[in-house]
ChimeraX commands (.cxc) that place a marker at each C-alpha (Angstrom):
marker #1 position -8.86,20.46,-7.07 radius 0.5
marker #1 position -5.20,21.18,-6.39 radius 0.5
marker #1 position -3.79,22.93,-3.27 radius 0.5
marker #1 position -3.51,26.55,-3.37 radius 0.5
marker #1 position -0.15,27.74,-5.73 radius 0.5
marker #1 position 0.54,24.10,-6.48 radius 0.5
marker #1 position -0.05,22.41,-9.72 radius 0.5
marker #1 position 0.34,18.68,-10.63 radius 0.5
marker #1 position 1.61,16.94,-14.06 radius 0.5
marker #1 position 2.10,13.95,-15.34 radius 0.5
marker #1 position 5.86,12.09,-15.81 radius 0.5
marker #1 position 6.67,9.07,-17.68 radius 0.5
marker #1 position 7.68,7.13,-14.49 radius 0.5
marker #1 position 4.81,6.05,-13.57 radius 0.5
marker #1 position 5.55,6.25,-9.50 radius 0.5
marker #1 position 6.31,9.88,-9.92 radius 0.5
marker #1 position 4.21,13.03,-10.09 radius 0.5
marker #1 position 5.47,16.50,-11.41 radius 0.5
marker #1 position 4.97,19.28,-8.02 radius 0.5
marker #1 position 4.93,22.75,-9.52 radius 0.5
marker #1 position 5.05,25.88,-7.79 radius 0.5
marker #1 position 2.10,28.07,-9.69 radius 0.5
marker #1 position 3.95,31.30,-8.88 radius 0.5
marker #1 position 7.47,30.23,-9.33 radius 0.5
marker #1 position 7.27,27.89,-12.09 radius 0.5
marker #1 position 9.72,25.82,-10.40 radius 0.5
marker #1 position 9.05,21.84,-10.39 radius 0.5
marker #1 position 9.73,18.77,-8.38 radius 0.5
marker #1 position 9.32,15.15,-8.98 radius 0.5
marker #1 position 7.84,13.48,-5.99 radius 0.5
marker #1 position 8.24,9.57,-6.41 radius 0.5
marker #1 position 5.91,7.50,-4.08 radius 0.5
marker #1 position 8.14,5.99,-1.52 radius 0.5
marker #1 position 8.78,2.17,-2.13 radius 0.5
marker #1 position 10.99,0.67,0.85 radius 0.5
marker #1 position 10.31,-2.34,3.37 radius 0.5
marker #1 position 9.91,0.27,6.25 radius 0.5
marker #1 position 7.47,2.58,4.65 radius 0.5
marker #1 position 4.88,2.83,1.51 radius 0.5
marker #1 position 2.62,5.89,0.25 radius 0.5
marker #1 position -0.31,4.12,2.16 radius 0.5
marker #1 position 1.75,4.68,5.55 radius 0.5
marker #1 position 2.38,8.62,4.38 radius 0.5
marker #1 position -1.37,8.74,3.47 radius 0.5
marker #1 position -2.95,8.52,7.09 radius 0.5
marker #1 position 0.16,10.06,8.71 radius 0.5
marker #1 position -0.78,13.09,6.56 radius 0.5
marker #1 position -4.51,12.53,7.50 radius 0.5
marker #1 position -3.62,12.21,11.13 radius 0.5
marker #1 position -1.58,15.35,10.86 radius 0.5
marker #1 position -3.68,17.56,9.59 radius 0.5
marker #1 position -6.46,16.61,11.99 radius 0.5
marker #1 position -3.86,17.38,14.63 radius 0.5
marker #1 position -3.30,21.05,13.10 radius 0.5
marker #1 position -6.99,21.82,13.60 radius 0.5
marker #1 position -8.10,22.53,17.20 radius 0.5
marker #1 position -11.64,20.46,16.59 radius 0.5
marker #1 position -10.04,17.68,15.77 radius 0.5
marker #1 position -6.58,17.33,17.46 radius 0.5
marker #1 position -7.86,14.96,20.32 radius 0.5
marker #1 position -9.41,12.70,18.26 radius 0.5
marker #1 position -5.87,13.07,16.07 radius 0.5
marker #1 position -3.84,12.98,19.19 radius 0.5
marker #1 position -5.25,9.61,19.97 radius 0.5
marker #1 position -5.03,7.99,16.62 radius 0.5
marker #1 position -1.83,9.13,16.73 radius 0.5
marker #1 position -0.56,7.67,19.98 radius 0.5
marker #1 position -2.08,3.86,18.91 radius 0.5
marker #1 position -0.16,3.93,15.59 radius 0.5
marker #1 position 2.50,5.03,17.65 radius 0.5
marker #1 position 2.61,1.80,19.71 radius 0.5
marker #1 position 2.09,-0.26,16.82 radius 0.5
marker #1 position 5.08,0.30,14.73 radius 0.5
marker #1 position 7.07,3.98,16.21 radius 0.5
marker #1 position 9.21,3.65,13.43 radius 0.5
marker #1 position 7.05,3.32,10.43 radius 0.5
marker #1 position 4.75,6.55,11.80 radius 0.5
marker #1 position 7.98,9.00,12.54 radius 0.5
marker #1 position 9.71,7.43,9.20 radius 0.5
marker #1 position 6.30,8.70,7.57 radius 0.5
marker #1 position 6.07,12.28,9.05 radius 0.5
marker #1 position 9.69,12.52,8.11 radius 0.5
marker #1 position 8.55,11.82,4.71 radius 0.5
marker #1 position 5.85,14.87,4.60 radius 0.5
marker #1 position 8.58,16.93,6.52 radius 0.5
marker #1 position 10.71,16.46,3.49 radius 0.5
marker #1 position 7.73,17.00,0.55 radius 0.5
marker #1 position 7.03,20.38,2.78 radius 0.5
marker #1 position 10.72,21.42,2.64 radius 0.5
marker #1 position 10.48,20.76,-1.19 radius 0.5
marker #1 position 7.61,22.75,-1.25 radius 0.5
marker #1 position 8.90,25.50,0.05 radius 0.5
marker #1 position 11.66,25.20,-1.75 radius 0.5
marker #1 position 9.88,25.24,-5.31 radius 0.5
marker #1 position 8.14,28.61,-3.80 radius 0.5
marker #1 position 11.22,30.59,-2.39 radius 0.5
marker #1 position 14.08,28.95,-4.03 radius 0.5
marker #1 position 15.72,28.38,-0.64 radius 0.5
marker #1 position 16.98,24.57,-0.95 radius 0.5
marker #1 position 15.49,22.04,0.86 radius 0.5
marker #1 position 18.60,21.05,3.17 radius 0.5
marker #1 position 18.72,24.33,4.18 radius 0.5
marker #1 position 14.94,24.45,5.11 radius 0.5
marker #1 position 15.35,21.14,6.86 radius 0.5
marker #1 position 18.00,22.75,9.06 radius 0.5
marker #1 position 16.69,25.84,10.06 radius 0.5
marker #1 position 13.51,23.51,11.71 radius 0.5
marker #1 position 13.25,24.22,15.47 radius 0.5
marker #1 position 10.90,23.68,18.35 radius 0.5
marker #1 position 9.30,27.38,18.84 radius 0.5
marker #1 position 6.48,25.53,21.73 radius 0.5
marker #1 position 5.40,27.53,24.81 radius 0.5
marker #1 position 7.67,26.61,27.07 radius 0.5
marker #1 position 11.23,27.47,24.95 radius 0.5
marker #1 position 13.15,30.65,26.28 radius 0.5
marker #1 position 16.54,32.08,26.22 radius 0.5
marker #1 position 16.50,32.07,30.18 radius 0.5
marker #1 position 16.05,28.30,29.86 radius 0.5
marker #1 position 19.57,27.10,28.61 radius 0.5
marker #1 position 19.33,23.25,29.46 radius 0.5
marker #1 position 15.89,23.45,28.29 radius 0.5
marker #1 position 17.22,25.23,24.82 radius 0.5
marker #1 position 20.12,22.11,25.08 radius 0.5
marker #1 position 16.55,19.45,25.31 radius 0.5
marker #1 position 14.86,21.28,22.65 radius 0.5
marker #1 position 17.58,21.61,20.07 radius 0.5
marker #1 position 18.48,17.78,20.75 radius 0.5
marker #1 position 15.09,16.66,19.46 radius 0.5
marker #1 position 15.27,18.84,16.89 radius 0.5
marker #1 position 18.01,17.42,15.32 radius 0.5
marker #1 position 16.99,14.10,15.65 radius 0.5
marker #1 position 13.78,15.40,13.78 radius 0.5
marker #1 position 15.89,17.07,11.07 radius 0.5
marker #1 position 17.79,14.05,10.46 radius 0.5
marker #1 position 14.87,11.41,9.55 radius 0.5
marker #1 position 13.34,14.99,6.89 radius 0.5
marker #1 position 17.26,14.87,5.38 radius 0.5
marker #1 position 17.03,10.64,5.37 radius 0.5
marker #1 position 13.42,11.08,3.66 radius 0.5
marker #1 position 14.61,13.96,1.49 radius 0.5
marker #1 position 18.43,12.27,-0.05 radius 0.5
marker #1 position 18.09,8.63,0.89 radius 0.5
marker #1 position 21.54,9.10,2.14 radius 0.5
marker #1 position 22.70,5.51,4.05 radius 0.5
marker #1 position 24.60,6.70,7.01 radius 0.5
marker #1 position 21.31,9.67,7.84 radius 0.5
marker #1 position 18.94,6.75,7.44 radius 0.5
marker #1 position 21.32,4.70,9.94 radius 0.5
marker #1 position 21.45,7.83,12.39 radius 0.5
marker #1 position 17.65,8.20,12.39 radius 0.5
marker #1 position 17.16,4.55,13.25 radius 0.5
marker #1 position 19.36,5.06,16.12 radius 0.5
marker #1 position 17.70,8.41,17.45 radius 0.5
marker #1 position 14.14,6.83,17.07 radius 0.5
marker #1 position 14.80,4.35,19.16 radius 0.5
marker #1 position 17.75,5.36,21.94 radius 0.5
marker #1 position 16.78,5.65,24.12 radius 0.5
marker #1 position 14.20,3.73,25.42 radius 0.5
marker #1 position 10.84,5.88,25.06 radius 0.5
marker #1 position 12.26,8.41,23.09 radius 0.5
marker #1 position 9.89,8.03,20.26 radius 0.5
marker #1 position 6.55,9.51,22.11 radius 0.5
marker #1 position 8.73,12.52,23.09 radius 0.5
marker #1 position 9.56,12.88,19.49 radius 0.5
marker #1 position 6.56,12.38,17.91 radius 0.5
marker #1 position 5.19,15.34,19.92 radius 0.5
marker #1 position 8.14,17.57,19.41 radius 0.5
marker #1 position 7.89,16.10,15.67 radius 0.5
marker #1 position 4.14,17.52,15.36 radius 0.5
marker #1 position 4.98,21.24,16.96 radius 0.5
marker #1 position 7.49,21.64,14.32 radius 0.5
marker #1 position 5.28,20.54,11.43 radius 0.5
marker #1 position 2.27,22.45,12.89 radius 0.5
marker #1 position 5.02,25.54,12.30 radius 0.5
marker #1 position 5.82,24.65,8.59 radius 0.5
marker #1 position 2.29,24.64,7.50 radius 0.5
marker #1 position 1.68,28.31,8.95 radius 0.5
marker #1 position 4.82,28.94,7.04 radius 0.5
marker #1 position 3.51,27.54,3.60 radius 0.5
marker #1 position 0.33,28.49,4.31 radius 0.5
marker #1 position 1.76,32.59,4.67 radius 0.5
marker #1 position 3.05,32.34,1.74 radius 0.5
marker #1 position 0.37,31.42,-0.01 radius 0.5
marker #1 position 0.75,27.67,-0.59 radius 0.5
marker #1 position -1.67,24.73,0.85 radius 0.5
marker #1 position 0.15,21.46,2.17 radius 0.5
marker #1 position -3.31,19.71,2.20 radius 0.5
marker #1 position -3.64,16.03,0.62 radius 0.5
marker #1 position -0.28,16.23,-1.16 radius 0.5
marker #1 position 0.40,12.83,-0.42 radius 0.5
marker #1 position -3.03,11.33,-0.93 radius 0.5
marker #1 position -2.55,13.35,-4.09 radius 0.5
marker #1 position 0.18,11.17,-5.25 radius 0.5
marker #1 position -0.80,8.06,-4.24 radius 0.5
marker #1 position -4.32,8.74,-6.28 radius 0.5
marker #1 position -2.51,9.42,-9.98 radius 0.5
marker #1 position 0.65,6.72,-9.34 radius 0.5
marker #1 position 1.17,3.13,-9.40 radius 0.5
marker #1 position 3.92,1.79,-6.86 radius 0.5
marker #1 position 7.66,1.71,-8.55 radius 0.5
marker #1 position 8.75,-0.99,-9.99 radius 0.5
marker #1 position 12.14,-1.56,-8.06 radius 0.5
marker #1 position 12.31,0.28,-4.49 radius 0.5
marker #1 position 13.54,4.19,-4.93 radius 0.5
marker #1 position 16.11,4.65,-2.14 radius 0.5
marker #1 position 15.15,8.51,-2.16 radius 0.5
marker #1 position 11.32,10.50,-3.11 radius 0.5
marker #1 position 12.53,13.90,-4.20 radius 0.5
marker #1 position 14.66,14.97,-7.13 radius 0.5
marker #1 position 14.52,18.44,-9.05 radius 0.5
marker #1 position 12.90,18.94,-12.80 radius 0.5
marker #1 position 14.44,21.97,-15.34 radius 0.5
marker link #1:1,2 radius 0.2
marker link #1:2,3 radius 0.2
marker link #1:3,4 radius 0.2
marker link #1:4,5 radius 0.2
marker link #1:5,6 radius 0.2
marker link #1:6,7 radius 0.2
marker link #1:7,8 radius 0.2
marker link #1:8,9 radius 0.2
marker link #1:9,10 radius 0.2
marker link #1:10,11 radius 0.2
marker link #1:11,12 radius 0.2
marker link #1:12,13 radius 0.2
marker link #1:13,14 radius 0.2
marker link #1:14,15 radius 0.2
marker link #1:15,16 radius 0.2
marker link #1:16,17 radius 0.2
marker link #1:17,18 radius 0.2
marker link #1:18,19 radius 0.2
marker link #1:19,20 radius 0.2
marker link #1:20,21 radius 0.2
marker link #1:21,22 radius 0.2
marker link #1:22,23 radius 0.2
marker link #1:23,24 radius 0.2
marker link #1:24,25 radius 0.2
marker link #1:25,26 radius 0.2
marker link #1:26,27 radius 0.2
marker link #1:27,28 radius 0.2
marker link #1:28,29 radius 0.2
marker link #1:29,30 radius 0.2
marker link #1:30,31 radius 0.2
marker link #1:31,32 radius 0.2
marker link #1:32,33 radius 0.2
marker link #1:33,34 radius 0.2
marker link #1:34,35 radius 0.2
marker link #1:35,36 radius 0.2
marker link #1:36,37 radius 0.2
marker link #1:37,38 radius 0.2
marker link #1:38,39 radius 0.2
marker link #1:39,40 radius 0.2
marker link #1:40,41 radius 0.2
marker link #1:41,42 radius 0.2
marker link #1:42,43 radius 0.2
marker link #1:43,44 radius 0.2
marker link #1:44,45 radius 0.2
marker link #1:45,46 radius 0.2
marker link #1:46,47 radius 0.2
marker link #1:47,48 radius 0.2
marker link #1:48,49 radius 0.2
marker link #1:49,50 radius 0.2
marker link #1:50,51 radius 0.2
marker link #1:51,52 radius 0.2
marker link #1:52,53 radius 0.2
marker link #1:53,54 radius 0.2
marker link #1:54,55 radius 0.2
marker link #1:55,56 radius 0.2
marker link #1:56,57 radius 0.2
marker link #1:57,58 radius 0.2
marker link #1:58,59 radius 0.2
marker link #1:59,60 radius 0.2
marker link #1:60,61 radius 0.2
marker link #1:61,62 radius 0.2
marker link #1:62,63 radius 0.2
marker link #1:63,64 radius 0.2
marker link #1:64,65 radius 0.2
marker link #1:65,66 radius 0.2
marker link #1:66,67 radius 0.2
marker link #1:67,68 radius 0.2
marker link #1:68,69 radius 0.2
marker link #1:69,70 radius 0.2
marker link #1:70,71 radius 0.2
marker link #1:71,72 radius 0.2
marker link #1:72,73 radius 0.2
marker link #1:73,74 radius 0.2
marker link #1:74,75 radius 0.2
marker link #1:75,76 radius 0.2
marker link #1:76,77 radius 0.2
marker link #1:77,78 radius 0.2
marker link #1:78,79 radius 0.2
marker link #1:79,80 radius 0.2
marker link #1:80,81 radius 0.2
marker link #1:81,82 radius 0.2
marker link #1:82,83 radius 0.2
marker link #1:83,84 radius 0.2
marker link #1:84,85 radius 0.2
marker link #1:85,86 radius 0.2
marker link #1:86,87 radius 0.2
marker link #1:87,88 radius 0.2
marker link #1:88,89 radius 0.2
marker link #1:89,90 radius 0.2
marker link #1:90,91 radius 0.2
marker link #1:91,92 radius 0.2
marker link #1:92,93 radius 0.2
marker link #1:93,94 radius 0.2
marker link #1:94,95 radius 0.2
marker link #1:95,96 radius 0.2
marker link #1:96,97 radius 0.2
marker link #1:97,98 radius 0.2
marker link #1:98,99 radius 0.2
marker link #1:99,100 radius 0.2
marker link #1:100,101 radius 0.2
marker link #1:101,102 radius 0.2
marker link #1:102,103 radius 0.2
marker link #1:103,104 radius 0.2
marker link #1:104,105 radius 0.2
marker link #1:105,106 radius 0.2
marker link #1:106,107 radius 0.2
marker link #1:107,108 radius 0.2
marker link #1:108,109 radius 0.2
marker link #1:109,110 radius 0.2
marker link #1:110,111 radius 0.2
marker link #1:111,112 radius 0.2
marker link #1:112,113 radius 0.2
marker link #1:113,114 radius 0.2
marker link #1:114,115 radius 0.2
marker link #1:115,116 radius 0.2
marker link #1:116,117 radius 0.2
marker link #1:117,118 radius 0.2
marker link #1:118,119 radius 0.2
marker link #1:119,120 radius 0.2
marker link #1:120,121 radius 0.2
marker link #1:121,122 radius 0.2
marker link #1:122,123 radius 0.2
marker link #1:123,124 radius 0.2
marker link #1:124,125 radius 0.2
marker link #1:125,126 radius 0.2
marker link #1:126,127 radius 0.2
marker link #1:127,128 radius 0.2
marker link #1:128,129 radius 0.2
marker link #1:129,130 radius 0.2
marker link #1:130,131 radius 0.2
marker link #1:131,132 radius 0.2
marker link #1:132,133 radius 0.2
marker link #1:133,134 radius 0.2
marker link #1:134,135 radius 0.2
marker link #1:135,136 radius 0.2
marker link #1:136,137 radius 0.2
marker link #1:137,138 radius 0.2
marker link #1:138,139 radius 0.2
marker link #1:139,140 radius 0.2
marker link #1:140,141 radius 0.2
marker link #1:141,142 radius 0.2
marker link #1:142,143 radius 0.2
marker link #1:143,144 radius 0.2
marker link #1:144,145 radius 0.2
marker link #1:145,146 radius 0.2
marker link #1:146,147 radius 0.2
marker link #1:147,148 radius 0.2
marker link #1:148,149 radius 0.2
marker link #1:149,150 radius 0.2
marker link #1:150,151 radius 0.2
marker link #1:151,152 radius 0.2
marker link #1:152,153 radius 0.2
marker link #1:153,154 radius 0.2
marker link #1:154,155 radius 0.2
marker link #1:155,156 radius 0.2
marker link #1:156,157 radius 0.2
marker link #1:157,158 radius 0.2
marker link #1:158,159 radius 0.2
marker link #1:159,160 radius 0.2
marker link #1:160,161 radius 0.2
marker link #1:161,162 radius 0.2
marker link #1:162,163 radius 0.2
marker link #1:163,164 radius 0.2
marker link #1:164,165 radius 0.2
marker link #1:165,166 radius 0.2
marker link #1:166,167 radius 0.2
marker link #1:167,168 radius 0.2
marker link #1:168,169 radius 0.2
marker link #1:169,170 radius 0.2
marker link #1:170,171 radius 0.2
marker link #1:171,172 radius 0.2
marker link #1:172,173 radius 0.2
marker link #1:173,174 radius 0.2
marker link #1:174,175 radius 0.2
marker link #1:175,176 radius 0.2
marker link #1:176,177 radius 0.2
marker link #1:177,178 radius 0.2
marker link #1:178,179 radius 0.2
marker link #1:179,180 radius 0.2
marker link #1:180,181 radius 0.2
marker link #1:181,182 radius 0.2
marker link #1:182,183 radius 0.2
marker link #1:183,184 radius 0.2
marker link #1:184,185 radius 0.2
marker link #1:185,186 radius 0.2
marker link #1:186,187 radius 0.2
marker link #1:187,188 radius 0.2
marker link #1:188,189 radius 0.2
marker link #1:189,190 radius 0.2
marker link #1:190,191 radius 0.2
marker link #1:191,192 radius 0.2
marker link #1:192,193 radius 0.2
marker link #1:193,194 radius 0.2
marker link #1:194,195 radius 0.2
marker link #1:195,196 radius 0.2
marker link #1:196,197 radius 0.2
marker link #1:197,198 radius 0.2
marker link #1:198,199 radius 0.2
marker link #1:199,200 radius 0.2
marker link #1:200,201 radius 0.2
marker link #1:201,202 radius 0.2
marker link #1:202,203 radius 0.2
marker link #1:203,204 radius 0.2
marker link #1:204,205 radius 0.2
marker link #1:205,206 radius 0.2
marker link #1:206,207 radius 0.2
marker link #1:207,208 radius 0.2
marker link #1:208,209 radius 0.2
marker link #1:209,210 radius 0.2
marker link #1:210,211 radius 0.2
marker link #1:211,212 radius 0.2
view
């Protein structure tokens, strides 16, 4: 079964499927990612992972499985959830028309502990959010220089990455209230695609591009 107000069709490329917006019409082609740092099976259980963490029976079990990927390989798991970040944004996009750069920059940390009274706090917060906006806009154009920048903010400096994958899974945790108030379900989009595509034959450089 599909997601609520998505639909899925067919393309000739055979690494891409169509994402269309049931209420908009509006469509997407969403091209399983094929680099050296990151492949749909990577995406696949960091969407897993994530939406265990969303649920409050199963986010410290999540939280967990999280953390040991984590140590394994910090930038294959945040290059992943950059990935979904950027699906989501297109998403949203194909259900409000708002484009998907702009979506990825209005993302912010809204946790307990944010407040205008705060301002080096608001300085910490909006840091990390910008470092988690840049890997969505790397996942979203493929653009060299944002890839570059992420690299550098996922790993300077030293120990940064837990910090971000936290921050990483507040804002995320956000953007699926947001799809989900607008009638749209996030859930299995990625194990979606990976079920009804075969990997690319050459590696795509960027996942996203717009159909009609």
């Amino acid at each position: 079964m599909p997601p609520a107000g998505l639909a899925w069709q067919t393309l000739y490329d055979t690494g891409a499927l169509a994402l269309v917006d049931t209420a908009s019409r509006r469509a997407a082609a969403v091209t399983r990612p094929c680099t050296p740092e990151l492949d749909i099976t990577d995406i696949v259980e960091a969407e897993r992972l994530v939406q265990a963490w969303v649920d409050a029976a199963t986010q410290a079990e999540a939280e967990e499985a999280l953390a040991g990927r984590l140590a394994s390989d910090a930038g294959r798991l945040l290059r992943a959830l950059s990935w979904l970040l950027a699906m989501w944004a297109v998403t949203l996009h194909l259900r409000t028309g708002e484009q998907p750069t702009a979506i990825i920059g209005s993302l912010r940390f809204c946790g307990v502990w944010r407040s205008a009274e705060a301002p080096f706090a608001e300085k910490v917060w909006e840091s990390l959010s910008q470092r988690v906006r840049i890997g969505a806009l790397a996942a979203l154009t493929g653009d060299t220089d944002a890839t570059y920048a992420f690299t550098r903010a996922i790993s300077q400096p030293s120990g940064i990455a837990e910090v971000l994958l936290r921050h990483a899974l507040v804002v995320m945790n956000d953007l699926v209230r947001n799809m989900r108030d607008l009638g749209i379900d996030p859930t299995d989009l990625a194990r979606t695609l990976a079920a009804y595509t075969t990997e690319p034959p050459a590696i795509q450089p960027a996942s996203f591009r717009p159909l009609g």
